[in-house]
C-alpha positions in Angstrom: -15.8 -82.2 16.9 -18.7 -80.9 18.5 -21.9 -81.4 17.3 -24.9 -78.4 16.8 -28.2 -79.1 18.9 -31.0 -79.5 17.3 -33.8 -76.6 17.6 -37.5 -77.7 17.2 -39.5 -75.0 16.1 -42.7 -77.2 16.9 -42.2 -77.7 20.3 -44.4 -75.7 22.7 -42.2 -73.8 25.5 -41.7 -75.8 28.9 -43.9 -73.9 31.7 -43.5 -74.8 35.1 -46.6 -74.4 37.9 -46.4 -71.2 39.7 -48.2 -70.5 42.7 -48.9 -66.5 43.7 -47.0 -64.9 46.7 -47.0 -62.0 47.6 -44.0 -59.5 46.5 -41.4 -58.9 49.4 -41.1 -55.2 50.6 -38.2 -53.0 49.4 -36.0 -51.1 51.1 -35.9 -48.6 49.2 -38.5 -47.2 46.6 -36.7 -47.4 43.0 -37.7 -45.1 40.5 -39.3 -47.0 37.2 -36.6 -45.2 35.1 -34.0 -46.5 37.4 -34.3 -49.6 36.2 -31.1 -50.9 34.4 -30.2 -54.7 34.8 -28.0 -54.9 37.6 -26.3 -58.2 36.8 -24.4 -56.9 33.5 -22.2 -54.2 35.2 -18.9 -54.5 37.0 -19.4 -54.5 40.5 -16.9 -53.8 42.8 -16.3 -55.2 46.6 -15.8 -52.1 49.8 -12.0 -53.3 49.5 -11.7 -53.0 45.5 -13.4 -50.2 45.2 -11.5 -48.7 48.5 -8.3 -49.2 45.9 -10.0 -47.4 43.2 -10.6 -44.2 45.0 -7.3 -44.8 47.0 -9.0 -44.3 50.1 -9.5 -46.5 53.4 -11.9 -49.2 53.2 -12.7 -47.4 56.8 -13.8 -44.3 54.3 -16.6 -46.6 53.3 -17.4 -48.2 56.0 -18.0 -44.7 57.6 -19.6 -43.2 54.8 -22.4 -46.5 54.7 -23.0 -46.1 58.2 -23.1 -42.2 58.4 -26.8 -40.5 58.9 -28.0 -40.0 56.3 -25.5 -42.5 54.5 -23.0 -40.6 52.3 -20.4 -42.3 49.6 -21.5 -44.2 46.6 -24.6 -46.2 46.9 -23.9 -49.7 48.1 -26.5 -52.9 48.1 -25.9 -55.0 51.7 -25.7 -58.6 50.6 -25.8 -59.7 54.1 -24.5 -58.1 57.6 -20.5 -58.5 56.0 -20.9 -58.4 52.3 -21.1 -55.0 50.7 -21.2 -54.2 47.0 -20.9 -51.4 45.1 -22.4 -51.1 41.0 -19.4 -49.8 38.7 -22.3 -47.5 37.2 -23.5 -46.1 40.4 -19.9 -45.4 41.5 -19.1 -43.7 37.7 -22.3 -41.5 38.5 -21.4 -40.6 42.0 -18.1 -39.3 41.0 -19.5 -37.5 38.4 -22.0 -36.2 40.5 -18.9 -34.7 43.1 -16.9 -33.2 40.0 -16.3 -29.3 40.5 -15.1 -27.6 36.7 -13.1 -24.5 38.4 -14.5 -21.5 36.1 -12.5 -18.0 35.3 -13.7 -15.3 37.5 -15.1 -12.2 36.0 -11.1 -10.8 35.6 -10.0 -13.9 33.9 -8.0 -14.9 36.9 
C-alpha cells in the first residue's frame, strides 16, 4: 500500500545559487500576447504532420525552406529535427479557410 508524503508547512523553500547571464538572442521577436506554454500542446513531427494534411513531407520541407518561409510555423530543434505546435497548425489552417459566399443572383 503506498504510503502519503508528508508536507511541512514550516519548512522554508529550497533556493539554489544563481549567478546572472545574460539572456540569449531570439530568433524571432515574439509578441507578449503570444505567449501560451508551449510544452502542454500536441506537437507534431514534419512526417506526422505530412500525414495529417496528406501531403508530402517534401511539401514541408519546401514550404520551411521557401523565401519568405510559407506552411505552418515550425521551431528547428537542430539541423534534422523539425516540429510543428498542434495550435499553430489548427490556426494556420484556419487562417487558409475560404467560406464560398452566394453571388449577388444567389448562384
Amino acid at each position: 500500500m503506498p504510503v502519503p508524503i508528508a508536507t511541512s508547512t514550516n519548512a522554508e523553500p529550497h533556493r539554489e545559487k544563481t549567478t546572472a547571464q545574460p539572456a540569449s538572442p531570439r530568433r524571432h521577436a515574439v509578441p507578449a500576447d503570444d505567449q501560451a506554454p508551449l510544452l502542454t500542446n500536441a506537437w507534431y513531427s514534419t512526417s506526422d504532420l505530412a500525414a495529417r494534411l496528406r501531403v508530402d513531407a517534401s511539401t514541408l520541407r519546401r514550404w520551411r525552406t521557401a523565401r519568405p518561409p510559407q506552411g505552418p510555423p515550425f521551431v528547428a530543434l537542430s539541423e534534422r529535427v523539425v516540429m510543428y505546435s498542434a495550435l499553430d497548425v489548427e490556426e494556420w489552417l484556419r487562417s487558409r479557410r475560404t467560406t464560398p459566399t452566394k453571388g449577388i443572383h444567389g448562384r
